[in-house]
N, C-alpha and C positions, 0 to 999 in steps of 0.2 A: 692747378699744379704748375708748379713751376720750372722750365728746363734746366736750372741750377741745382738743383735738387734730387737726388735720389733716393727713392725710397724702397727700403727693403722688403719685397713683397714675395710671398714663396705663395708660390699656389697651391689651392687646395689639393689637389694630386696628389703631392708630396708627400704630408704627411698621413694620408691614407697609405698610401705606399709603403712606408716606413712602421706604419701600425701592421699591415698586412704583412709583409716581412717578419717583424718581429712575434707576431701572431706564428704564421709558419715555424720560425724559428724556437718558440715553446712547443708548437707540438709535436716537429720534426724532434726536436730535443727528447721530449718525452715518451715518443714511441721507440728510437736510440736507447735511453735508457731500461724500458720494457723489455727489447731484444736483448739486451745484456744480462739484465736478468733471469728473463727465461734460461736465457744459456748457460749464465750460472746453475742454474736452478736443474736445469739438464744432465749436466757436469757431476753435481752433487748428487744427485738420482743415479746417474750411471756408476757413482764412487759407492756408494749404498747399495747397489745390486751386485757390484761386483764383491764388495766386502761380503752380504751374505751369500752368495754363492760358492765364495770360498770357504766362508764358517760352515754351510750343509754340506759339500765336498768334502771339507776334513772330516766331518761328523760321521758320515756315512764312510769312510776311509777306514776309521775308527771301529765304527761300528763291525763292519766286515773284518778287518785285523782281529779283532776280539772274537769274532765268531769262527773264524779259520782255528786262533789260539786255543780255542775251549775246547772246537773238536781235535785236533792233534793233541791236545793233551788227554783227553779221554782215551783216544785213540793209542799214547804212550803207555796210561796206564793200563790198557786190554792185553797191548805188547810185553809189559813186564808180568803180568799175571799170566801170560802163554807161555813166557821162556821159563819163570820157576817153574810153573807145571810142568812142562816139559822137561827140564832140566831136573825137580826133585824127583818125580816119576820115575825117572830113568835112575836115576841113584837108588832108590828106594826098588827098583822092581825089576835090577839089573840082575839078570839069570833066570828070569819069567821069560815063557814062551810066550804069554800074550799077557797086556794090561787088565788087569782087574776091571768089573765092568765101571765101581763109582768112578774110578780115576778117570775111564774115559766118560763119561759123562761129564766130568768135570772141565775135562779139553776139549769137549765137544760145547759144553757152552761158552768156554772163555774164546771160541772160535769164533762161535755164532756173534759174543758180543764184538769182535773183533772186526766182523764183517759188516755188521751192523755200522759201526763207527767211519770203517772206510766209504761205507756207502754215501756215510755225509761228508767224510773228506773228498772224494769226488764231486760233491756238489759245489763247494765252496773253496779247496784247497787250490793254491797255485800250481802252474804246471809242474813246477820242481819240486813242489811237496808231492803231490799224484804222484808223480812217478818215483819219487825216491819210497812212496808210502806202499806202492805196487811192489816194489824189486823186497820190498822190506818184508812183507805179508806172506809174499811166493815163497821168501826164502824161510819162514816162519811154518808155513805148510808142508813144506816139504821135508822139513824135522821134524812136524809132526805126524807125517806121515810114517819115516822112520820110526818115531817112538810107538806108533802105532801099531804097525805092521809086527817086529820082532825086538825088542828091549834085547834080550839075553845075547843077540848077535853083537851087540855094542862093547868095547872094550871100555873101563875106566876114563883113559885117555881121550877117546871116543866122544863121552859122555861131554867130559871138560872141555874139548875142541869144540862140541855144539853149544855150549853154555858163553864161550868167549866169542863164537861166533857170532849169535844169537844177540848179545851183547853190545857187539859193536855196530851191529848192523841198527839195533834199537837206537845207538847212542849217535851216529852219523846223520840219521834221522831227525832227530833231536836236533842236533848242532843247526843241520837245513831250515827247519822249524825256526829254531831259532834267529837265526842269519835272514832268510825270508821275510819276517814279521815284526823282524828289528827289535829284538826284544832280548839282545845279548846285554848281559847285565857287567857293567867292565870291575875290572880287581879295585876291590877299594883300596888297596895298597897304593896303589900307582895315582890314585884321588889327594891322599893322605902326605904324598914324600914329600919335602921340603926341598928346592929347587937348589 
């Protein structure tokens, strides 16, 4: 060799070095890439549990609104078949010292089914239906109890005051029901107007 001369010599190190590197460097890459994905894949799993846990929540929402619904409306119509009875009873038997015996058999079962239905609106009904469905019942009883006890004490008047009472007390009911379970159906008029 000659000291005029240089020659470009890279030692073998080097390029090992530079293979090792770049080795690290795919597989650091690829486990980087792995972690991302996973955590995508996380992400997407956690978007997936929470989407159905929101579809079984409404479902069961659903489901329970519908079961509150069905018994408050059985429950309404036990309400309206106690106020006619009570209500034609008293028209019909006004000036009677005491009710015939079918008639009270007749308010004797539309009670029992009455009771029946509260029993399952206490299991199921919200606190404002419960207690509007209690104040409703008691006051429902206790015109029957009237109509029970002596009809002929009753004036006309009388009669019509317990009928509109009866009535409204059913119908505020209703409304709550309604309002409660969201199931107020709006005017289709107001749907229909042209702005």
């Amino acid at each position: 060799m000659s000291s005029g001369t240089v020659q470009g010599q890279v030692s073998v190190w080097v390029p090992i070095v530079v293979g090792l590197l770049g080795m690290v460097g795919v597989i650091s890459g690829q486990f980087v890439s792995a972690w991302r994905e996973q955590r995508r894949e996380n992400i997407r799993w956690c978007r997936e549990r929470e989407k159905e846990d929101l579809q079984r929540r409404r479902e069961d929402y659903l489901h329970w609104r519908d079961k509150r619904l069905e018994v408050a409306v059985e429950l309404m119509i036990s309400l309206n078949k106690w106020r006619e009875l009570i209500v034609d009873r008293l028209r019909e038997h006004h000036g009677l010292l005491k009710m015939p015996v079918d008639t009270s058999e007749q308010l004797r079962d539309v009670v029992e089914e009455t009771s029946d239905r509260m029993a399952q609106l206490k299991l199921v009904g919200t606190d404002t239906i419960r207690t509007l469905a209690s104040e409703t019942v008691n006051l429902f009883r206790s015109r029957f109890g009237s109509a029970m006890s002596s009809p002929s004490k009753l004036t006309s008047d009388e009669i019509e005051q317990i009928s509109r009472e009866l009535s409204l007390k059913r119908r505020d009911l209703q409304e709550a029901v309604r309002k409660e379970l969201g199931v107020d159906t709006p005017n289709p008029a107001e749907h229909h107007q042209k702005p």
